[in-house]
N, C-alpha and C positions, 0 to 999 in steps of 0.2 A: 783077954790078950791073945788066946793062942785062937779064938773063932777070930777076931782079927785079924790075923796073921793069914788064916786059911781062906778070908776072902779073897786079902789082896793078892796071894801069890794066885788065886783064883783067876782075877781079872786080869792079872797081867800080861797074857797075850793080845784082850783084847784093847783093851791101853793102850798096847805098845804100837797096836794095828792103827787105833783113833790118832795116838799123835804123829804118826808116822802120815794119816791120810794127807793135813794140810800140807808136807811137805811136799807130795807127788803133787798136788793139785798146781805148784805153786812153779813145777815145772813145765816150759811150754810143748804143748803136744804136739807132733809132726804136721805140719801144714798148716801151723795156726800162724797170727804175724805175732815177730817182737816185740816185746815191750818198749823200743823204740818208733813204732812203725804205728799211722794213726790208724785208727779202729774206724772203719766206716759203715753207719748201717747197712743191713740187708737190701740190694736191689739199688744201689745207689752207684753211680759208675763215676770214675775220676774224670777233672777236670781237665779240659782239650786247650792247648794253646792253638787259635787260630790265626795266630801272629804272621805265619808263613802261608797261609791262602790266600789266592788270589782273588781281589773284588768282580765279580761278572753282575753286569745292569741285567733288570728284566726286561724279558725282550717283548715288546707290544708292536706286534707287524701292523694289526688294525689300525692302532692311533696313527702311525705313518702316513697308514694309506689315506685314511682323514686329511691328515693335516696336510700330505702333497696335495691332495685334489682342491683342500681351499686355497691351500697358497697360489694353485694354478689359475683359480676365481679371479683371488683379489690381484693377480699382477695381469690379468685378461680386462678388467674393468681400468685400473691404472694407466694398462696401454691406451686403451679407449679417449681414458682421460688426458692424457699426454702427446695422445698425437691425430685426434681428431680436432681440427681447423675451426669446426662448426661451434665450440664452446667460446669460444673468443675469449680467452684468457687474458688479452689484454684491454678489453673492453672491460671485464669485472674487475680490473684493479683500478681500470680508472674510476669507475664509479664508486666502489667499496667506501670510501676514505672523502667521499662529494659530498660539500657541505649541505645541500638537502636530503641527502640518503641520511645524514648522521640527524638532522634535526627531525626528519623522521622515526628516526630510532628513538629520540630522544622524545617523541609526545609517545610513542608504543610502550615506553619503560616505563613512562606519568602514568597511559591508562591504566597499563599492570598493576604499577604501586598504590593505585591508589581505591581502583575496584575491589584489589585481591584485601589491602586490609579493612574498605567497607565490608565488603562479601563477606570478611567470616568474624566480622564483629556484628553483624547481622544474624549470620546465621549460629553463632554461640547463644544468641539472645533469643534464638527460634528453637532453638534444642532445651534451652531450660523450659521453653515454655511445654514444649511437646511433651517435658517431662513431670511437668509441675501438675496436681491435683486438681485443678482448674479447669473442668469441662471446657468453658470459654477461652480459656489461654491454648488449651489443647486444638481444639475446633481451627483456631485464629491458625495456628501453627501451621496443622496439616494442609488446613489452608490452600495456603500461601504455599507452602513447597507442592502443593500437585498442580498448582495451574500454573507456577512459573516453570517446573521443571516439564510441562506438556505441550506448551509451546516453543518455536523454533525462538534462536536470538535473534534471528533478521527479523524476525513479525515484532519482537519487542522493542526494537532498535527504531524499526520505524514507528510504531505505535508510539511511543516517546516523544519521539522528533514531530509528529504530528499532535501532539497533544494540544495546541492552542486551535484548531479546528471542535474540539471539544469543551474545552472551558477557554475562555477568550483572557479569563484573569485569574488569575492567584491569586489568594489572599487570605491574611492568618488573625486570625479572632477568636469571640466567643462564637460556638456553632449555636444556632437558632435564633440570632439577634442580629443585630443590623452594625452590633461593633466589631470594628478591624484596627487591628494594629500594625497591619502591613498587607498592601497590595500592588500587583504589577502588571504587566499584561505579559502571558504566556508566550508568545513567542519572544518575547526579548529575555526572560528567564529559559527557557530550552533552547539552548543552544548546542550547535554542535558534539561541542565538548560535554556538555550536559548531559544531552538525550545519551550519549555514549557512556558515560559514565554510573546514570539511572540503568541501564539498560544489564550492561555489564556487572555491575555491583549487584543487581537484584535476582538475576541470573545466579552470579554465583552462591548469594546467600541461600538459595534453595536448594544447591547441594550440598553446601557447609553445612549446613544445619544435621541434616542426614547421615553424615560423615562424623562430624564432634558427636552427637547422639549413639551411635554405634559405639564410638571410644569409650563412650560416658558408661554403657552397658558392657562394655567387655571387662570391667573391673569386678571381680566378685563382690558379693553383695556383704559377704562375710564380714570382709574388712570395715566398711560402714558401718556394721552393728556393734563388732569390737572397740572400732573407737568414739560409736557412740555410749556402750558403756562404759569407757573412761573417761567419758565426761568431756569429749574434746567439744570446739565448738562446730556446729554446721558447717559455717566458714573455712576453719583451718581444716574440716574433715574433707569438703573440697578440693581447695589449693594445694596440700599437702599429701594429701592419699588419693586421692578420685584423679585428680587430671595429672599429675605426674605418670602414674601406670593407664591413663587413658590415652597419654601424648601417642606411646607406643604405637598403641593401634589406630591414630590419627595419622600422625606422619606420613605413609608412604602414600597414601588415599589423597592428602592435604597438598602435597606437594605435586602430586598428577595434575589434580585440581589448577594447582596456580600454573602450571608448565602447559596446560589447555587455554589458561587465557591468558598467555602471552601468542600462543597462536589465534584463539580465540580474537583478538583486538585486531585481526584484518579484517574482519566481519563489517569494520566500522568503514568501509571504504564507501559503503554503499550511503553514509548519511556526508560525504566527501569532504572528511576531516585528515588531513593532513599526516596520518602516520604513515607507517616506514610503507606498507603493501603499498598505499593508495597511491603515495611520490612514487616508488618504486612503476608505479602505474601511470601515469604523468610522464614521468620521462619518455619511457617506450614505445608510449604512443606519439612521443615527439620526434623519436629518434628511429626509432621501428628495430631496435634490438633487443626482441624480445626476449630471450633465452637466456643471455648475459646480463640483463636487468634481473631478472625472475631468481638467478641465482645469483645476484647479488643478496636479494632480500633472504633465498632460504640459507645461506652461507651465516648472516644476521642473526635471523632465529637459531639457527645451531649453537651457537656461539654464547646464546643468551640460557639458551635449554641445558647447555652444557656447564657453565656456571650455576646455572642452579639446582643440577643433580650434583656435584660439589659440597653446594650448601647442606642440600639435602644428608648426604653419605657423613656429616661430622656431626649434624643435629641429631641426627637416629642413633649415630654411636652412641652419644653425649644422655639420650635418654635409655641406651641400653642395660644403663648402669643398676646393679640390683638383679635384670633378668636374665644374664647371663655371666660365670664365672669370670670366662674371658674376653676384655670386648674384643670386634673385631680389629685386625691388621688396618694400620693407613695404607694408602696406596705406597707412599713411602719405606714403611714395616715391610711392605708384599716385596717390594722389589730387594731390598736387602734380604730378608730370608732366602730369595729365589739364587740370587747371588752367591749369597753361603751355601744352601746347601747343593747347586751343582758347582761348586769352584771345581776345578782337578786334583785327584788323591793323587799327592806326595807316595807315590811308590820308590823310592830311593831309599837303599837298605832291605828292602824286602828280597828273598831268593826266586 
């Protein structure tokens, strides 16, 4: 009891000192914050209201200068166009809207439509082959795309058009035997519209082919193997995986393509079929206004090329899907952003 006693009176200064420490601790030392006041890490600096600053654009002297010297271009070519005599402005409106300018328009839009989806239903069926393990399917392919794509269209155009100087008939049977199930004579099957059509369509399929082939090769190989070990079939591994992510890299190639022969089909003036160049040609020489014709027609083609990069710009979105997070703006999207984000800041209430 009494060694007891001599401890504690022992300790008790330093007792007294321990519970005495938390109380100091617990008062705040000079220059520290309140216990009201928030504690913010080391190195971190308070939050700035920049409620009351004022917005300043950045200033790009360069892009100005740009953009005055083109605006100065395009309102120097405008004048040109607006007050030079020599375009005869009203010479092309009369014509513009001339029922044989239009039915010329209307065999050029035939040749397009109908070359463009021979050509590349040809040349899809040139590319499997070019693809396929088939020395002779291969052989047959390459062919075919180096001797059409190494000659001119005017040499094939004519070459066509003249084909009954070479075979006098057509006719379709068994080969080696004397049976026919259909025959005619060559010139009355190539006709105008014929040889234009053979000429154009064969043309084309020898770039298609080259074009869908590359697509068909820009897909990784990867994907193929993976879905051929889940057992998909050839087919669906095709249509489903291979030409969707091949469209990609077809499309802008594809649609040049078809935008080349729509200009492409004045070529055909020379075997003297009736589209838009050739009337356009016809007139001018009847009329001797040459300049005003010539821009009627290129006025035509703009008009046609410009509807079909249209087409073009929603089909590329439309397959963009998958390769990009975000697809791009319509033109419509662009103009309304553009709207929004330069409208004028509401500076009302600011000091």
């Amino acid at each position: 009891m009494s060694s007891a006693a001599t401890r504690t009176s022992q300790s008790t200064p330093e007792a007294q000192s321990t519970r005495d420490a938390p109380a100091a601790a617990d008062a705040p030392a000079a220059g520290t914050p309140s216990p009201a006041e928030p504690v913010r890490p080391a190195g971190l600096r308070a939050a700035v209201d920049y409620a009351d600053y004022r917005l300043v654009p950045a200033r790009r002297p360069w892009r100005w200068v740009g953009t005055v010297l083109v605006a100065l271009g395009v309102a120097a070519v405008a004048w040109s166009l607006a007050t030079n005599p020599r375009w005869e402005w009203g010479v092309v409106a009369q014509w513009f809207t001339a029922k044989s300018v239009v039915n010329g328009l209307v065999e050029t839009l035939k040749l397009t439509a109908i070359s463009g989806v021979l050509g590349f239903i040809l040349g899809f069926i040139l590319a499997l082959m070019r693809l396929s393990a088939s020395p002779l399917l291969v052989s047959v392919s390459w062919t075919f795309s180096w001797i059409f794509r190494s000659t001119p269209l005017l040499v094939q155009m004519l070459l066509w058009y003249n084909l009954g100087y070479l075979y006098e008939k057509i006719s379709l049977g068994i080969p080696f035997t004397d049976i026919r199930f259909f025959e005619a004579q060559t010139t009355t099957l190539i006709s105008q519209f014929a040889a234009a059509v053979l000429g154009l369509t064969l043309n084309q399929a020898a770039y298609s082919a080259e074009i869908i082939r590359g697509g068909i090769l820009s897909v990784d190989q990867g994907q193929l193997e993976a879905a051929a070990a889940l057992g998909i079939p050839a087919w669906r591994r095709s249509t489903r995986i291979v030409l969707p992510q091949a469209m990609r890299a077809i499309l802008p190639t594809a649609f040049n393509e078809i935008i080349g022969l729509v200009k492409g089909t004045s070529i055909v003036y020379v075997l003297a079929y009736s589209e838009l160049f050739y009337t356009v040609q016809v007139i001018y020489n009847r009329t001797q206004q040459v300049l005003p014709l010539l821009l009627v027609a290129t006025l035509w083609y703009v008009v046609i090329t410009s509807v079909l990069s249209v087409f073009q710009y929603y089909i590329e979105r439309h397959y963009s899907k998958g390769a990009v997070r975000t697809l791009p703006l319509t033109p419509l999207q662009k103009a309304r952003k553009f709207l929004a984000t330069h409208a004028p800041v509401n500076t009302a209430g600011r000091k």
